[in-house]
C-alpha positions, 0 to 999 in steps of 0.5 A, a space after each residue: 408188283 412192289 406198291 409205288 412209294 410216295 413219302 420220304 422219312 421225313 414226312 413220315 416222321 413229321 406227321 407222326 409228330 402231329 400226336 404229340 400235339 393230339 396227346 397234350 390234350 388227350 393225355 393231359 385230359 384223360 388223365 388228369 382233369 378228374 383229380 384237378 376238378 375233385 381235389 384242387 378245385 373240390 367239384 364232386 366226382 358223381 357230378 363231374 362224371 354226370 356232365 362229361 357223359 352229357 356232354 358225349 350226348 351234346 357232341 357225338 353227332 358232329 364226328 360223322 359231320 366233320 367227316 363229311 366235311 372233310 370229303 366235301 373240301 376243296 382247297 389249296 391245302 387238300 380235303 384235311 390239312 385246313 380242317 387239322 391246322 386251324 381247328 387246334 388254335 380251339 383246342 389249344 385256347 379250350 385247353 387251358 379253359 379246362 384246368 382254368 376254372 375260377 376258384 372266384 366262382 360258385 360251385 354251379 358256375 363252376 360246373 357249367 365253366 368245366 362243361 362249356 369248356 370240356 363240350 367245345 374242346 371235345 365236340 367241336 375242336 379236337 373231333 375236326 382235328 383228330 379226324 382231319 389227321 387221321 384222315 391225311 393216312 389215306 390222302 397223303 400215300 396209296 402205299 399200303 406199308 407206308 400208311 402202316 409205318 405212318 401209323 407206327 411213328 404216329 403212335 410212337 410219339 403218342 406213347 412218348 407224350 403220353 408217357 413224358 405227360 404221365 410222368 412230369 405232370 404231378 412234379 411239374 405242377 408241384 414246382 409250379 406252387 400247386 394249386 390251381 394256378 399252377 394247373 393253369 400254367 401247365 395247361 398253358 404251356 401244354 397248349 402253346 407246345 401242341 399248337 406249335 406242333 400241330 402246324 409243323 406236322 400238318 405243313 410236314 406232307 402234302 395231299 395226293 391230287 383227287 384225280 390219283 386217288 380216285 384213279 382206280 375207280 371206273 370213270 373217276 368221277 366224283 360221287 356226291 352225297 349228304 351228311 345224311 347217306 354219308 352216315 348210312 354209307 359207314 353203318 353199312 360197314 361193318 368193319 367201321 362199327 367193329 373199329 368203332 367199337 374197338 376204340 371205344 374199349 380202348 378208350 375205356 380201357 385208358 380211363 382206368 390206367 389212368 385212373 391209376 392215379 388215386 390208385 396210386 396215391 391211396 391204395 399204395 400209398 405213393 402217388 410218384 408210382 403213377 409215372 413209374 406205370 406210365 413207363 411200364 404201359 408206353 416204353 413196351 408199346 413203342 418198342 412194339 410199334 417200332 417192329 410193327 411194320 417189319 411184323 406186318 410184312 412177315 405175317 403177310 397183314 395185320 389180323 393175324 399180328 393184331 390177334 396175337 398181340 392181344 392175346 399177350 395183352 389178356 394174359 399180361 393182364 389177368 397177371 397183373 390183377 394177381 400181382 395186385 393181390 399178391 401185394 407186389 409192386 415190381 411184378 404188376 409193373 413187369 406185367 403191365 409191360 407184358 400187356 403194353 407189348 401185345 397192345 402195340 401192333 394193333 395201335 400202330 397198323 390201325 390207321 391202316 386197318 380204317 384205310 382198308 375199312 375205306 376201301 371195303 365201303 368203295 369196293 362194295 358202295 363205290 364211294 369214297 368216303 376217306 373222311 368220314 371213314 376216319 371219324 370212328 378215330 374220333 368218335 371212340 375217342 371221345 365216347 370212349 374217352 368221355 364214358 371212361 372218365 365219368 364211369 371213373 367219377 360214378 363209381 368214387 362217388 358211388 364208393 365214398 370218395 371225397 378228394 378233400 378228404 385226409 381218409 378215404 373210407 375202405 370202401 372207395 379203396 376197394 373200388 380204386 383197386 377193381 377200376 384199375 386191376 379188373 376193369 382193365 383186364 376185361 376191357 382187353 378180353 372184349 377188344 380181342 374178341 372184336 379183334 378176333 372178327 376184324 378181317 378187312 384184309 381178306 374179304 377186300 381181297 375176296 371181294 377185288 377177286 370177284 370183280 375181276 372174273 
């Protein structure tokens, strides 16, 4: 019996837009605040690193309370809409606080400027809007292929943010004068960009009624529970764990591609090199994102594409760390391309995959927990994200890197090439491990085949 069809293009197309504004701060952060603070700014990379691990201890209860949060509210707009459309005016506002520290001000106000701005950006505002729409994936559609095509324009766009930021990002702050004023400015424009997106992704769908979501369980009542069990109910699952787990490498992995950015500049000697990678990780990615759906269909559910596509991303890697030593730019470039493509399926079915992680825990806790359920969206974001970026500052401090500095001694250049040859590479090895494990499909359909005899 063919699933019954709730969305038309246009809401697809409009909530995937939502991570373009998800990407202007993610990708803008990631990518580029470390080298803002260290050689514009001139705060040390060990320091900086040490407050943003800090700060993921200051903020990483408040994913499962978001969530929570979520499930709890009850509103003219539905459960996440209000949470993703008012929570981004904060994001926007921090935003441009990150990339605005006051050259007026001593080192030590500096530093608690970046970490006050960078905590209320990644604990509170970005964690409520992140989980919020992803959240919408489960509460706008009951249509499991629809929510993997949600999946795959959403990523779509967040591949072409990521890459159009990675790219424009160097000339555009160059053409801006340089200089921490023209980071300012950038941060200002990317921020009013992402705040005018956010709101047409989110008024773009509309939230299924409660009682049609609830409607396949047994009297369709509403269960309540605290933040407390809330929490219990996830680390039950072991699915979200394993999603938990598989984005926190992602967002590891992403640290150090982004980190390409003083491999680029002083291993290769070419920083302009940064956006012709970009183009090699995000072009393949959104081509396989493009086929991900058709995939999913063809091979009858997501493990077996998303298992695959990582074996291509391991081979595409370990290739890559051998054109690396080989001194060949075009061929780490081709095999950066080869390793974006296997990562592709898995980004665009994994909203997906955590909607069927949702169903795991109403099948076996007969409570629905969609809400919660999509904070490890946000939490592997942000713990990943956030280790990524201070391992990234550890280790140029711990190898000798100044940023202010015209030379950089041999042995800051020989960690700059094992963060973004190898620690890529074994970064995808343990997500297709994770990966290999991840098999939420069948134990659901095991699990329904049991309840009915």
């Amino acid at each position: 019996m063919e699933e019954k069809k709730y969305l038309k293009w246009y809401n697809k197309v409009g909530y995937g837009s939502g991570d373009i504004a998800g990407n202007v701060v993610y990708a803008f952060l990631t990518s580029f605040v470390m080298v803002y603070l260290t050689d514009t700014i001139g705060l040390a990379s060990g320091i900086v690193g040490t407050l943003i691990a800090v700060s993921k201890l200051f903020d990483g209860f408040t994913d499962i309370f978001f969530g929570s949060m979520i499930d709890k509210t009850h509103s003219r707009l539905g459960k996440a809409k209000p949470w993703m459309l008012y929570s981004y005016i904060g994001c926007a506002i921090t935003l441009a606080a990150c990339f605005a520290v006051p050259t007026s001000l001593g080192k030590t106000a500096q530093y608690a400027w970046f970490f006050i701005a960078y905590t209320l950006l990644n604990g509170v505002f970005y964690t409520a809007n992140n989980i919020a729409y992803s959240a919408l994936t489960s509460l706008v559609t009951k249509n499991s292929k629809e929510r993997v095509q949600m999946g795959s324009y959403r990523f779509i766009f967040a591949f072409s943010t990521s890459l159009l930021i990675q790219t424009i990002t160097v000339g555009f702050v160059d053409l801006c004068g340089g200089g921490a004023a023209a980071w300012r400015l950038v941060a200002i424009i990317y921020a009013v960009i992402g705040l005018v997106v956010n709101t047409i992704s989110g008024l773009s769908v509309k939230e299924l009624p409660e009682e049609e979501l609830n409607d396949s369980g047994a009297d369709g009542a509403e269960e309540k529970y605290g933040l407390v069990q809330a929490f219990k109910l996830v680390v039950k699952n072991k699915f979200y764990l394993m999603i938990c787990g598989t984005y926190i490498l992602q967002q590891l992995y992403s640290a150090m591609i982004g980190a390409g950015i003083y491999y680029m500049t002083w291993v290769l000697k070419n920083k302009n090199l940064f956006g012709q990678f970009a183009w090699a990780v995000n072009i393949p990615l959104i081509i396989a994102l493009i086929f991900t759906p058709t995939l999913v269909g063809r091979w009858n559910g997501m493990y077996k594409l998303n298992l695959r596509g990582y074996i291509v991303a391991v081979v595409g890697r370990a290739l890559v760390v051998v054109a690396g030593y080989m001194g060949s730019v075009p061929l780490m470039i081709a095999f950066t391309a080869l390793a974006a493509l296997g990562q592709g399926p898995w980004q665009g079915d994994m909203n997906a995959v955590i909607a069927s992680c949702s169903e795991y825990t109403y099948l076996t806790q007969g409570k629905r927990v969609d809400g919660t359920m999509y904070s490890c969206t946000s939490l592997g974001v942000k713990i990943g994200g956030g280790i990524g970026t201070a391992l990234v500052g550890w280790l140029l401090e711990f190898s000798g890197y100044v940023g202010t500095k015209a030379v950089q001694p041999q042995s800051a250049l020989n960690m700059m090439q094992f963060m973004y040859l190898w620690l890529p590479f074994i970064f995808d090895v343990l997500i297709l491990f994770v990966l290999s494990k991840m098999n939420v499909e069948e134990t659901n359909e095991k699990i329904k085949s049991q309840q009915k005899h």
